[in-house]
N, C-alpha and C positions, 0 to 999 in steps of 0.2 A: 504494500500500500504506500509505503513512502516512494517509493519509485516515482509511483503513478502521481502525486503530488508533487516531486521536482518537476519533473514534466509539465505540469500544470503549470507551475509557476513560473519557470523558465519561458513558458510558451504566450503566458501573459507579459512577458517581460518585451515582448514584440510587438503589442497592441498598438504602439505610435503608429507603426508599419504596416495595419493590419488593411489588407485589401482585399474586399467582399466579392464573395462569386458573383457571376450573373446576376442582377437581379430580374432578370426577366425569361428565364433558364426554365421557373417551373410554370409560367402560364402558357410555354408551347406544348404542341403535342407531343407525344412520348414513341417515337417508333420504333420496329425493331427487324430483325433478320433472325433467322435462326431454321435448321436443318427440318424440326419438324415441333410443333406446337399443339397444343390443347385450353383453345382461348374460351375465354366466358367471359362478355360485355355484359355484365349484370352486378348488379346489389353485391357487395360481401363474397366474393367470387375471388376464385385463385385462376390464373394463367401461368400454366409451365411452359415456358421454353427451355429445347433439347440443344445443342450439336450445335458449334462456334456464334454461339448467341451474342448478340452485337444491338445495344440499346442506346439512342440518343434522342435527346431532349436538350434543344438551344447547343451550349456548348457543351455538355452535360454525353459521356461518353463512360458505357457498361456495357463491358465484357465477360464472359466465363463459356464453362462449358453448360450449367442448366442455370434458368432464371426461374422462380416464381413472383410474378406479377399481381401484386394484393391490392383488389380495388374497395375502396368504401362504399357504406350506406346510400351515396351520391354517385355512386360508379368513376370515385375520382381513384387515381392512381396514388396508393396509401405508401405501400411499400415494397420495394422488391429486392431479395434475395438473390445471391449468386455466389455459385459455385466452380470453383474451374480450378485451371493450371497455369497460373492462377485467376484468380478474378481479379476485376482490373476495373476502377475508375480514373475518371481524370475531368477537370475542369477549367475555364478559363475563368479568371478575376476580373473586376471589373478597369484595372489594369493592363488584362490580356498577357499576366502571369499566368503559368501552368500548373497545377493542382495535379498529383500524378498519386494512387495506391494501389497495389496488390497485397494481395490476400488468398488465403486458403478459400477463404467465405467473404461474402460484403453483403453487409444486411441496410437498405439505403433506407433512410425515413424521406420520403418523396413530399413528405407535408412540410415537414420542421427540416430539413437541407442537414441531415444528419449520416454520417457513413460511417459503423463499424465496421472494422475490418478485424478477423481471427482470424489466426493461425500462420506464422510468421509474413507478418503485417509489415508493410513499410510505408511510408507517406512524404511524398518529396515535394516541398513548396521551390517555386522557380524562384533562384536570387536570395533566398532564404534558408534552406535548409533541408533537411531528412530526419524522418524519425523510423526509429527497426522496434518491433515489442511483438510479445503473445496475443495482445489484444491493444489497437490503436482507435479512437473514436476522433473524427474529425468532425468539427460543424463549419458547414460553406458559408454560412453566412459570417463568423465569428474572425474563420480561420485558426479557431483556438484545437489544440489536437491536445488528448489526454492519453497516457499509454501507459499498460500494466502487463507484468511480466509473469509468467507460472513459474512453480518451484523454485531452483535457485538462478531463474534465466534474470535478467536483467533488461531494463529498457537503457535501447541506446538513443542518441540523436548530436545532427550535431547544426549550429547554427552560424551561417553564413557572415560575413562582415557585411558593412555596407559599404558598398564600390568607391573609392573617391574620385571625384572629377579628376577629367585629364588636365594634365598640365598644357598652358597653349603652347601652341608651335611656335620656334624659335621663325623668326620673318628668315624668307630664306634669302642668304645670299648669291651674287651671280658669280660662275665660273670664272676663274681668271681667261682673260679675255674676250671675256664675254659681256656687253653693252647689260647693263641694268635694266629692269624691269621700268614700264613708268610710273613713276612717282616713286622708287624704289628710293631710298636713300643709300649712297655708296660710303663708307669706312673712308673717311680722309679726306673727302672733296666736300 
């Protein structure tokens, strides 16, 4: 448990920097590809997809080898599950940084922009970091990642600097024998 709270608190320690998915990510449609399906558009209803299922919505991008698709009361897209080798999201920021995890499993909360990921989890923010654990839960909206480790594994991660601006370029000068640029000022004249 202490793990899981360095983590935490470490990950709040980047909040100045914090850049929100999409915000417009979950009011598109939700599509998908997959080898062979068993769909139900209805009430409180499961959809399994089978064989290299491939799910997007906006920037919003899930992979695995099966999915269950959990629709609500309202026939809204609640939450979906994925399993694979691994299972695979990723998202852009509002930014248009990259949001990258795999996983054994990804159990996505489609409502609340929530992604756990089990079973050797990894979660790589673009320009910011990576995080490795047993169990990593990331919220797209927050960007806050929390991660907990089984038995005596450990949660690793590690967080990026921030880039410093380039130094400007030195003004270039001309070749020897070579006429200046104009308005170039030449060394000694």
């Amino acid at each position: 448990m202490g793990s899981r709270l360095l983590l935490a608190l470490a990950a709040l320690a980047l909040l100045p920097a914090v850049a929100f998915a999409k915000k417009d990510d979950r009011s598109k449609p939700m599509d998908f590809t997959a080898k062979s399906t068993n769909a139900y558009n209805a009430p409180n209803s499961i959809t399994t997809l089978s064989g290299n299922v491939k799910l997007t919505q906006g920037t919003l991008l899930i992979t695995g080898a099966e999915a269950k698709v959990y629709l609500d009361k309202d026939t809204q897209i609640s939450r979906v599950v994925v399993t694979g080798s691994p299972a695979h999201i990723q998202q852009l920021d509002e930014n248009n940084n990259l949001m990258q995890g795999d996983a054994a499993q990804l159990d996505y909360d489609n409502i609340n922009g929530i992604a756990v990921l089990t079973g050797n989890a990894k979660v790589t923010q673009q320009g910011r970091g990576e995080f490795h654990g047993d169990k990593i839960t990331y919220n797209t909206d927050t960007s806050l990642i929390t991660g907990e480790s089984g038995g005596d594994g450990l949660v690793h991660g590690t967080f990026l600097p921030k880039p410093k601006p380039a130094a400007p370029a030195e003004a270039a000068k001309p070749a020897e024998g070579q006429k200046p640029a104009e308005g170039q000022k030449v060394e000694g004249k």
